[in-house]
DRENDO-1510 file (C-alpha; in Angstrom, 1 decimal, always signed):
<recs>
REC; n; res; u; v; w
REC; 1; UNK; -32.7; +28.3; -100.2 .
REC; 2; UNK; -34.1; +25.5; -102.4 .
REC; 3; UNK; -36.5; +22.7; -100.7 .
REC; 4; UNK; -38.3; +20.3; -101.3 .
REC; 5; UNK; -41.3; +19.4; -99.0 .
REC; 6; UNK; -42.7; +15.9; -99.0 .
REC; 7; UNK; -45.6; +14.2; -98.0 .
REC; 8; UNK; -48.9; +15.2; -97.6 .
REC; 9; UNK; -52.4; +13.0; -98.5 .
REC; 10; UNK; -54.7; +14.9; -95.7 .
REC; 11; UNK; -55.3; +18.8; -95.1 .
REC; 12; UNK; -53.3; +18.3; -91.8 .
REC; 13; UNK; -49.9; +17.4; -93.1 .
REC; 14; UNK; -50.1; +19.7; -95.9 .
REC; 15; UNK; -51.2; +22.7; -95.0 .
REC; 16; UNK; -48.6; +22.8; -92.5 .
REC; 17; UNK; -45.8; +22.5; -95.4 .
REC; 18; UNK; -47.5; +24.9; -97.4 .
REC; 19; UNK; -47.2; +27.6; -94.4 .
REC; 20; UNK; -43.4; +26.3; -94.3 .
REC; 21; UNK; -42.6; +27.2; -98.0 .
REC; 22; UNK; -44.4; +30.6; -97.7 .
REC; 23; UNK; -42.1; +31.3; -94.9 .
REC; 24; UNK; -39.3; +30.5; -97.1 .
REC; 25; UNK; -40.1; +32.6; -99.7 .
REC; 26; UNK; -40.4; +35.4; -98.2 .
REC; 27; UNK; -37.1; +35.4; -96.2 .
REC; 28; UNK; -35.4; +34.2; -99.8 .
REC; 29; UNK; -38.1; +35.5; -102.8 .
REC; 30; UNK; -38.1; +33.6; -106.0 .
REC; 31; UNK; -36.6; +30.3; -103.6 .
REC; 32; UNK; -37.4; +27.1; -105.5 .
REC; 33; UNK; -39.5; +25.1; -103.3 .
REC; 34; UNK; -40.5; +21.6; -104.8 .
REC; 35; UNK; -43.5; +19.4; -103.5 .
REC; 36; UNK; -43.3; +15.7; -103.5 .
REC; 37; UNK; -46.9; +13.8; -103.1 .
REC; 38; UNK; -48.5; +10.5; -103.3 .
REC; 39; UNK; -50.5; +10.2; -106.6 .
REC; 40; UNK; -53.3; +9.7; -104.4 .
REC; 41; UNK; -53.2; +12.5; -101.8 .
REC; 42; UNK; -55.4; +15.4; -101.9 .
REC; 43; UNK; -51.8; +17.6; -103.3 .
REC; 44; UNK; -52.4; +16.7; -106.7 .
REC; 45; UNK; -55.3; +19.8; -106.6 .
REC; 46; UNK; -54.0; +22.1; -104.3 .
REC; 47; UNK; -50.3; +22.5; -104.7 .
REC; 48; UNK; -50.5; +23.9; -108.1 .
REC; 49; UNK; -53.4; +26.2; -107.3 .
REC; 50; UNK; -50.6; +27.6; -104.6 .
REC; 51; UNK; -48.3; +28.0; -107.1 .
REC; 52; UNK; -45.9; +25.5; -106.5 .
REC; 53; UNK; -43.9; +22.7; -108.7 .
REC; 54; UNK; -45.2; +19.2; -108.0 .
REC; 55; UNK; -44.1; +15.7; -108.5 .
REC; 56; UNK; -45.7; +13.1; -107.4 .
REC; 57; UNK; -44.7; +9.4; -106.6 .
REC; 58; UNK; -46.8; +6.4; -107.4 .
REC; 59; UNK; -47.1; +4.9; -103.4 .
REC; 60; UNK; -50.7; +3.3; -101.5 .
REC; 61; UNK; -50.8; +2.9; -98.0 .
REC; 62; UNK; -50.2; -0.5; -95.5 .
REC; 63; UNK; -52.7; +0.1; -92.9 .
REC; 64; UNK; -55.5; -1.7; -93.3 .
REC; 65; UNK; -55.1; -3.4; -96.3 .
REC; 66; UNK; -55.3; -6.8; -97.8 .
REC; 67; UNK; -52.1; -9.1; -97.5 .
REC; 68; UNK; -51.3; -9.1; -101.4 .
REC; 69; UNK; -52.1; -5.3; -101.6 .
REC; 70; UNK; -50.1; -4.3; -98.3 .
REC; 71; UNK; -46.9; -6.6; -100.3 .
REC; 72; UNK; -47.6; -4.7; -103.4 .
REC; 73; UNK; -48.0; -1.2; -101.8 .
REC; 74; UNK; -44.4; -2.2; -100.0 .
REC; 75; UNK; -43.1; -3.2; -103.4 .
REC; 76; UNK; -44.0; +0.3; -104.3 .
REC; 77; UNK; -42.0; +1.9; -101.4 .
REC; 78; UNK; -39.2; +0.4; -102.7 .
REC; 79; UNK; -39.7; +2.3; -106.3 .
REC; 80; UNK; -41.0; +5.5; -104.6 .
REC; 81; UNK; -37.2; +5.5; -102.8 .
REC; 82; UNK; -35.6; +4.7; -106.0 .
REC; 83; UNK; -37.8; +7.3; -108.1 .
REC; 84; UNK; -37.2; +9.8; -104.6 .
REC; 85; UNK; -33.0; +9.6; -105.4 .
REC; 86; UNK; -33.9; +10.4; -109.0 .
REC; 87; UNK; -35.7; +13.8; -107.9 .
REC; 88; UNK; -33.0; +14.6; -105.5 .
REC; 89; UNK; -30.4; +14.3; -108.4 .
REC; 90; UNK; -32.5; +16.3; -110.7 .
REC; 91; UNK; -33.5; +19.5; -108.2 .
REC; 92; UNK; -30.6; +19.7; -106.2 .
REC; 93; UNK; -32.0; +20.6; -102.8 .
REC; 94; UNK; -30.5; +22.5; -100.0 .
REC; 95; UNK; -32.7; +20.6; -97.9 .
REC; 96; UNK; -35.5; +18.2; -97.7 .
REC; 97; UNK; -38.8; +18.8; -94.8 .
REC; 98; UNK; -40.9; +15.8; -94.5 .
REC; 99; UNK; -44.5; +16.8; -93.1 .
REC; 100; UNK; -46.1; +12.9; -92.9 .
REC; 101; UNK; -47.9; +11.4; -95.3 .
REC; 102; UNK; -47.0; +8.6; -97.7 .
REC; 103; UNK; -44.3; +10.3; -99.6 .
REC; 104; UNK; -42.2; +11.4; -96.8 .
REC; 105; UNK; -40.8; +8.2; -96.3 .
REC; 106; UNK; -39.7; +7.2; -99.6 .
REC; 107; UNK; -38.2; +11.0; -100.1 .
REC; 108; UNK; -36.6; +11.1; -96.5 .
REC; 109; UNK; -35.0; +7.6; -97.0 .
REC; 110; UNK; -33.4; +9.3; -100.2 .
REC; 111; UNK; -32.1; +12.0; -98.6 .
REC; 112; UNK; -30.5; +10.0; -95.6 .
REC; 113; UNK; -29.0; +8.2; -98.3 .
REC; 114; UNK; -28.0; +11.1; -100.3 .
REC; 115; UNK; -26.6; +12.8; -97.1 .
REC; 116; UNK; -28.9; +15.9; -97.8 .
REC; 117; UNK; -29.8; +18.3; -94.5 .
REC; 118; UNK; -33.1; +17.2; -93.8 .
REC; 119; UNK; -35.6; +18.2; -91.3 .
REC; 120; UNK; -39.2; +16.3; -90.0 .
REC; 121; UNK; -42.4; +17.9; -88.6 .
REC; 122; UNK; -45.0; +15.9; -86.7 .
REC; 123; UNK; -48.0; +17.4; -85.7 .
REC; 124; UNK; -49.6; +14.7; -83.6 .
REC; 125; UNK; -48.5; +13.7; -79.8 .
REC; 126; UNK; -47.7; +10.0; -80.7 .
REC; 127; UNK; -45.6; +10.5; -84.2 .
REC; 128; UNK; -46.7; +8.2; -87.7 .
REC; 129; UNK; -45.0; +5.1; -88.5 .
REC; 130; UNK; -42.7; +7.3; -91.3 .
REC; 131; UNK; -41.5; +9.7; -88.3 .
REC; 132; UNK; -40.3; +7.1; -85.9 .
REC; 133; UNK; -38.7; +5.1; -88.1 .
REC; 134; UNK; -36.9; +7.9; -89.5 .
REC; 135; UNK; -36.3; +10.0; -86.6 .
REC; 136; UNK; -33.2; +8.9; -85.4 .
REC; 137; UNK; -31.7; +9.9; -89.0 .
REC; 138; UNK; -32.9; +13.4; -89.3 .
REC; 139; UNK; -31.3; +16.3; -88.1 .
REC; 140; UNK; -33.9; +17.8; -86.2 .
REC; 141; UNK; -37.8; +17.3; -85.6 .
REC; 142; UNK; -40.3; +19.5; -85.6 .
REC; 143; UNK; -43.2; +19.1; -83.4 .
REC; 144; UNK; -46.2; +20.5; -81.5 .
REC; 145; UNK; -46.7; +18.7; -78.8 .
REC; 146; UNK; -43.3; +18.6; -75.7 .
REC; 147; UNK; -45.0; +15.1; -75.1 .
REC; 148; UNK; -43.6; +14.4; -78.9 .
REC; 149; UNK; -40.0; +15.0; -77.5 .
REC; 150; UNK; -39.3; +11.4; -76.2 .
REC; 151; UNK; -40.0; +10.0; -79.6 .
REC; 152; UNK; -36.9; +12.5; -81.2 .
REC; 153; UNK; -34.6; +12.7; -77.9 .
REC; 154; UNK; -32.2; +15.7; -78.6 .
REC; 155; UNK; -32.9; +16.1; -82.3 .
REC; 156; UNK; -36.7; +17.0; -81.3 .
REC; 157; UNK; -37.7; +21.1; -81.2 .
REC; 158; UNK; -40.9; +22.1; -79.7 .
REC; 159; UNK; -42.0; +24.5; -82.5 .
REC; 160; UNK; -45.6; +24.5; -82.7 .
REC; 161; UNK; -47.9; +23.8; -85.9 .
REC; 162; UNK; -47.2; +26.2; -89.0 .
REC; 163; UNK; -50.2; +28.3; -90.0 .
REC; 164; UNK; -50.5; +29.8; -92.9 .
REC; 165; UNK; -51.0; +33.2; -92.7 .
REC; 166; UNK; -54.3; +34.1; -94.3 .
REC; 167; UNK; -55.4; +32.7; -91.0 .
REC; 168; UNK; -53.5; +34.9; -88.6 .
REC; 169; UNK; -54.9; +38.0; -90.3 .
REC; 170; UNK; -58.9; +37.0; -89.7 .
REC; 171; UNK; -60.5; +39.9; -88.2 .
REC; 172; UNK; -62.6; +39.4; -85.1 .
REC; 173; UNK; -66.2; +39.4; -85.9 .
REC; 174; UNK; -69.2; +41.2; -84.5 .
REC; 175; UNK; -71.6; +38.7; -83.7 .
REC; 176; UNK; -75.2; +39.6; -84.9 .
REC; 177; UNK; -77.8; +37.7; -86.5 .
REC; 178; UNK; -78.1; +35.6; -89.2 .
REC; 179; UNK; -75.2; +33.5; -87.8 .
REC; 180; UNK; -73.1; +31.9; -89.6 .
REC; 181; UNK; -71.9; +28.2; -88.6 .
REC; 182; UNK; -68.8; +26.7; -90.2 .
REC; 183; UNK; -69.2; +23.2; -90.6 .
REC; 184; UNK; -66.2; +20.5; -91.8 .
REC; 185; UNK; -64.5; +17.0; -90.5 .
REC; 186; UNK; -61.3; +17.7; -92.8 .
REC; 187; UNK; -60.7; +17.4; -96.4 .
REC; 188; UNK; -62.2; +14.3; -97.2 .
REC; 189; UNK; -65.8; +15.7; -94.5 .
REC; 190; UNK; -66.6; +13.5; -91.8 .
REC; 191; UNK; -70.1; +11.2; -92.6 .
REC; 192; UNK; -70.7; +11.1; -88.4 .
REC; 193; UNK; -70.9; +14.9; -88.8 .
REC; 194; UNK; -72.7; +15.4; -91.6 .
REC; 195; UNK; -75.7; +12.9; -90.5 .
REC; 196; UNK; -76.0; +14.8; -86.8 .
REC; 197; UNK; -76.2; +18.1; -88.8 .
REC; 198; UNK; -79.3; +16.2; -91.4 .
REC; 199; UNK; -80.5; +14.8; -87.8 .
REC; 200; UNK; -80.5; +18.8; -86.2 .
REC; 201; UNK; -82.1; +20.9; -88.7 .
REC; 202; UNK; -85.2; +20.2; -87.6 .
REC; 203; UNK; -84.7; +21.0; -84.1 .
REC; 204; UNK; -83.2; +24.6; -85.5 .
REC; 205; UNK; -86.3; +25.0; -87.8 .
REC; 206; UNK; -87.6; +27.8; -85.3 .
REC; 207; UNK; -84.4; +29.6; -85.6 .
REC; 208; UNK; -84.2; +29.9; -90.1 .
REC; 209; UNK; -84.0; +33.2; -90.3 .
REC; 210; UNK; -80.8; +33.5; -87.8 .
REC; 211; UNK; -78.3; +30.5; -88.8 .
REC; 212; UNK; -76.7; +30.3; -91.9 .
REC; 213; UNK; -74.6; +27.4; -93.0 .
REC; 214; UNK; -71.1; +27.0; -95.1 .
REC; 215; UNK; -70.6; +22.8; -95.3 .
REC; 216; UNK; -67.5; +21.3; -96.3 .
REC; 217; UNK; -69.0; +17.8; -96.5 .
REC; 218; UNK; -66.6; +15.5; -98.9 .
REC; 219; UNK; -68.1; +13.6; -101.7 .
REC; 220; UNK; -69.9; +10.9; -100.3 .
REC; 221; UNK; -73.0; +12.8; -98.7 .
REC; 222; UNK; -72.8; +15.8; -100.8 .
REC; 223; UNK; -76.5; +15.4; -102.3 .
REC; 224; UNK; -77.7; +14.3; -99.0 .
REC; 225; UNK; -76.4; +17.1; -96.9 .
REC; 226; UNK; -78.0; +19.5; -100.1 .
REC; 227; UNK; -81.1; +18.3; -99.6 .
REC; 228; UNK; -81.6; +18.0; -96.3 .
REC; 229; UNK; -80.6; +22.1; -96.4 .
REC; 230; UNK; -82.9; +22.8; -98.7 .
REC; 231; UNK; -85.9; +20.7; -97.5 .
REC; 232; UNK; -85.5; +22.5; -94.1 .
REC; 233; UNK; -85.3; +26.0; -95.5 .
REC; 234; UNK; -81.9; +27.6; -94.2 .
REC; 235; UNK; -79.6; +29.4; -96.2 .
REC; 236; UNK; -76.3; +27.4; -96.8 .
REC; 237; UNK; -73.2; +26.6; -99.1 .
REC; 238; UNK; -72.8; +23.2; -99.5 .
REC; 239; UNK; -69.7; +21.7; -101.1 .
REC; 240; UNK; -67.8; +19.0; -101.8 .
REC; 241; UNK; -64.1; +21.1; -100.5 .
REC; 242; UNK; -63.5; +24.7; -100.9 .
REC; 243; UNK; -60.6; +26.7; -101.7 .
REC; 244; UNK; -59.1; +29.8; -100.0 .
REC; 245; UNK; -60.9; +28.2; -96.5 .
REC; 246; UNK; -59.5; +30.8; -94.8 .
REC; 247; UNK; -62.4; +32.9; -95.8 .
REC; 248; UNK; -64.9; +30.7; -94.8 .
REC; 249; UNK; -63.3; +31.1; -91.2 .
REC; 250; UNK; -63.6; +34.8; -91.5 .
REC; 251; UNK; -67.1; +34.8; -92.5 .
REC; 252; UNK; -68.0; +32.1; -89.5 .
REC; 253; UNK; -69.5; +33.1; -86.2 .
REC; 254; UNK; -69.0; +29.2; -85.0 .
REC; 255; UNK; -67.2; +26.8; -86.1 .
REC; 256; UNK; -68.0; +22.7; -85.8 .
REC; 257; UNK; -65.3; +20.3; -86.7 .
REC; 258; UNK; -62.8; +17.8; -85.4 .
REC; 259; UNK; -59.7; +18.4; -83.8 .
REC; 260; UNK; -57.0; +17.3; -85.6 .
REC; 261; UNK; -53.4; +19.3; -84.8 .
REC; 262; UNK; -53.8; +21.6; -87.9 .
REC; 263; UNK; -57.4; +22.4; -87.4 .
REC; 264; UNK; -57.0; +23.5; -83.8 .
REC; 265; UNK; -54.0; +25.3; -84.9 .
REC; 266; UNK; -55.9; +27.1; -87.1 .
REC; 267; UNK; -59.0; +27.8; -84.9 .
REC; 268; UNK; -56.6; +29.5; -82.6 .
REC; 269; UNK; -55.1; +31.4; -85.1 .
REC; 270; UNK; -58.1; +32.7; -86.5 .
REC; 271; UNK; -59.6; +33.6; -83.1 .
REC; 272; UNK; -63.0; +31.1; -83.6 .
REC; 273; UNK; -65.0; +29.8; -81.2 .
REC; 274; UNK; -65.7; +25.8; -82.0 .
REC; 275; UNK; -67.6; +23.2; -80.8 .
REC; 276; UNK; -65.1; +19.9; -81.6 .
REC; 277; UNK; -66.1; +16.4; -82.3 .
REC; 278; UNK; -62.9; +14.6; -82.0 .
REC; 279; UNK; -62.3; +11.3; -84.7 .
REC; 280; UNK; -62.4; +8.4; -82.4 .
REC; 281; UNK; -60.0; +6.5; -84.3 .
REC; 282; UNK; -57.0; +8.7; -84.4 .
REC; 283; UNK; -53.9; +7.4; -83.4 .
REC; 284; UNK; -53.4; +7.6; -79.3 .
REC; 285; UNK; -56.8; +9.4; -79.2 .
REC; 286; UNK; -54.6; +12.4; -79.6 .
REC; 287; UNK; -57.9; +14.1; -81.9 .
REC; 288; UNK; -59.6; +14.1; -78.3 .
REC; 289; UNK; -55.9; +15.6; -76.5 .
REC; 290; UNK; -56.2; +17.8; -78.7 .
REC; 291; UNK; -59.6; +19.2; -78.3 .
REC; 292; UNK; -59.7; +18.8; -74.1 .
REC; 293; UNK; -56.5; +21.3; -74.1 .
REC; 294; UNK; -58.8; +23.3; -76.0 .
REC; 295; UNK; -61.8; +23.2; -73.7 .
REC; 296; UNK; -59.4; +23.3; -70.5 .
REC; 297; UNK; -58.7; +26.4; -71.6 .
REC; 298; UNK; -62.4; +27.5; -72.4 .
REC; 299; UNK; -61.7; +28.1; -76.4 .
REC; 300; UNK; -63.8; +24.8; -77.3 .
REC; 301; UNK; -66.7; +23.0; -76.5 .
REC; 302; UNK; -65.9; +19.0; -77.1 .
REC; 303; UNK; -68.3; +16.1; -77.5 .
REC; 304; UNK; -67.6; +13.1; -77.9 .
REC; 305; UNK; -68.4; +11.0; -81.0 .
REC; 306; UNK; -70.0; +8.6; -79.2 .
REC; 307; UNK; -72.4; +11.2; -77.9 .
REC; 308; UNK; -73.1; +13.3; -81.3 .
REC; 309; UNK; -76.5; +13.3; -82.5 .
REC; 310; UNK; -79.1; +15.7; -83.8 .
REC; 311; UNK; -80.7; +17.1; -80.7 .
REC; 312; UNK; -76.9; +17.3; -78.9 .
REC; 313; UNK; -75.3; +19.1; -81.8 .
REC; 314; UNK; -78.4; +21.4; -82.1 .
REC; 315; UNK; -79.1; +22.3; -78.1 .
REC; 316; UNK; -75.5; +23.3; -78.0 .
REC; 317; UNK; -75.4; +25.4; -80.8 .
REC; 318; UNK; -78.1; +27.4; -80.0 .
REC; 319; UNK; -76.9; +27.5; -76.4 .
REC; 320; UNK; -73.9; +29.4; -78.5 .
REC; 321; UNK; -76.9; +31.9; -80.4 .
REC; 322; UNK; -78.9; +32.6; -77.3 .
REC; 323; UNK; -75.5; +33.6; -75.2 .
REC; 324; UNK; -72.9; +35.3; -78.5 .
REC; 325; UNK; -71.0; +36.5; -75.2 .
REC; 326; UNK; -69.5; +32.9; -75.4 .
REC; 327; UNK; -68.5; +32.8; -78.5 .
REC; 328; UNK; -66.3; +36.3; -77.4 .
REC; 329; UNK; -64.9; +35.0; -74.5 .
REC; 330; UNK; -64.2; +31.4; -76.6 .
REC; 331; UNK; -62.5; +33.7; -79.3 .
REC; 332; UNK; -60.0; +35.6; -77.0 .
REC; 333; UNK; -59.0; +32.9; -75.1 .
REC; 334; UNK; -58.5; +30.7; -78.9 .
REC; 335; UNK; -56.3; +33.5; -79.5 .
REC; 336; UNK; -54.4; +33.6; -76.3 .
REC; 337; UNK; -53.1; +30.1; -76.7 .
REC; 338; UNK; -51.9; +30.4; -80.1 .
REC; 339; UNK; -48.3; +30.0; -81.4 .
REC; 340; UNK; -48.4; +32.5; -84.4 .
REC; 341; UNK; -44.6; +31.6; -85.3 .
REC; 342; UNK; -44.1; +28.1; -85.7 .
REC; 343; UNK; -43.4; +27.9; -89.9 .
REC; 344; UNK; -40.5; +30.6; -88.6 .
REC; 345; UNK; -38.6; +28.7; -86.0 .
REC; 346; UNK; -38.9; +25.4; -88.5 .
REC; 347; UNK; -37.4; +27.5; -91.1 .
REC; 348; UNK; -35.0; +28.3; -88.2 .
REC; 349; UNK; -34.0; +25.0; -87.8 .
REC; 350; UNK; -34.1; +24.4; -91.6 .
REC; 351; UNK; -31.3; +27.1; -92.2 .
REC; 352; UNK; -29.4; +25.2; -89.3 .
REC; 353; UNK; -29.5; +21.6; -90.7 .
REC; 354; UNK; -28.1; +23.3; -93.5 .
REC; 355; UNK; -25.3; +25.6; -91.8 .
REC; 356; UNK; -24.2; +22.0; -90.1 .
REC; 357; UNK; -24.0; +19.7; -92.9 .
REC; 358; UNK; -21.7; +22.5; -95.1 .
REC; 359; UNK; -20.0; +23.9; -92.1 .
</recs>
């Protein structure tokens, strides 16, 4: 089978693709898979490291945005659709999977037009602008959430969020002390975050010798966040992103993010235990959805970002330390709710869209 994925810009429509192709390659080893990206989007370092081919397209967002840069970035949409029916002539897909992001539009609106099989995923409750627009074109659509089906009608498939795999093979964890505390608000960090973890440490000060800290913080605060580590005395890794993340879930005892779809999905992959702090601003508020199906189902503790602060982030992580039987019964019930199949029954419906547009 030869695919190309497209779209991407954020952790949480990309990782999802990635855990597509690897499913494709290994029901059809050596399959060509190409990714398509925004010139922008956080693809341009990770796809090669996976080992995939890359192109990208030269496409800003609307959102947002000045009037003259919103006309400009649509002036680029244009070209990116253009440029999108040149790829398609050059690789020859069997099909094209659009995950969100900027460059699923452009690359999608090329396939309609080329009358390629082509297949959406949407990992949020209330789908991007990209999806609804082109939902009614696609042959099927992908999502997590049943609430998503309305947006899709008959052409949407309840599927779950693809995972790759290095997370469905994390070990449980014995939990003794030092601790170790997984901190991150996506790929780019999360500033509201980092400054309640600065605004904690001194609360934890008594407690040194039994936390340790891995930080994905983004750029922004990077030295900041360092600092403020270093000043206090605890042991922790402190960087801008890190590769291979899945190891940094294996090695954590807790684990403090948001609750985007692909985070959660991978939290109850992994078998973690996780206080979320849901983004405020997501679409639909479907960040704090996300992480009250969590805690419904005792696998999360959620506050608010309105409530985040030093002292609240700190008295419920040590409520976590003093009690590690919580973090047990979090991680088994995390596991219980997970859907550990999702890149397969996409494939699935890949390999269908295919069968009905050659049949």
């Amino acid at each position: 089978m030869k695919v190309i994925i497209a779209g991407g810009g954020t952790g949480g429509h990309l990782f999802p693709g990635i855990a597509v192709a690897r499913e494709i390659q290994r029901r059809s080893p050596g399959s060509p898979i190409l990714f398509v990206g925004a010139e922008q989007g956080i693809e341009a370092k990770l796809i090669p490291k996976e080992g995939f081919q890359l192109r990208m397209l030269p496409l800003g967002g609307i959102k947002g945005l000045g009037a003259i840069r919103q006309i400009g970035n649509l002036m680029g949409m244009v070209t990116g659709v253009l440029k999108a029916g040149s790829i398609l002539r050059e690789f020859k897909p069997d099909a094209v999977i659009g995950v969100g992001g900027y460059a699923s539009f452009p690359m999608l609106t090329a396939a309609v037009i080329g009358g390629y099989p082509r297949v959406i995923m949407e990992q949020n409750a209330i789908p991007g602008l990209a999806n609804r627009v082109l939902g009614k074109w696609v042959d099927f659509a992908a999502v997590t959430d049943a609430r998503t089906e309305r947006y899709f009608k008959d052409r949407a498939v309840v599927t779950g969020n693809p995972v790759r795999p290095e997370f469905k093979s994390i070990a449980a964890k014995t939990h003794t002390s030092p601790y170790t505390i997984l901190i991150f608000g996506g790929s780019q960090g999360a500033q509201s975050i980092n400054r309640a973890v600065i605004e904690a440490l001194p609360s934890l000060s008594d407690f040194r010798n039994e936390l340790r800290f891995i930080h994905q913080t983004g750029e922004r605060l990077l030295d900041e966040v360092r600092g403020a580590y270093a000043a206090a005395g605890f042991e922790a890794d402190v960087r801008p992103f890190f590769n291979n993340f899945h190891e940094q879930y294996a090695a954590a005892d807790l684990i403090i993010s948001r609750s985007g779809a692909t985070t959660v999905a991978e939290i109850k992959a992994a078998g973690r235990a996780a206080i979320l702090i849901p983004f405020p601003f997501a679409t639909d508020d479907h960040q704090m959805k996300n992480a009250l199906a969590m805690a419904e189902e005792k696998a999360a503790v959620v506050i608010s970002n309105s409530d985040l602060n030093g002292r609240r982030l700190a008295e419920t992580l040590l409520e976590f330390i003093r009690h590690p039987e919580r973090l047990k019964e979090m991680e088994t019930n995390a596991r219980r709710i997970a859907i550990l199949d999702a890149e397969a029954r996409i494939v699935d419906l890949v390999e269908k869209a295919i069968e009905r547009r050659h049949a």
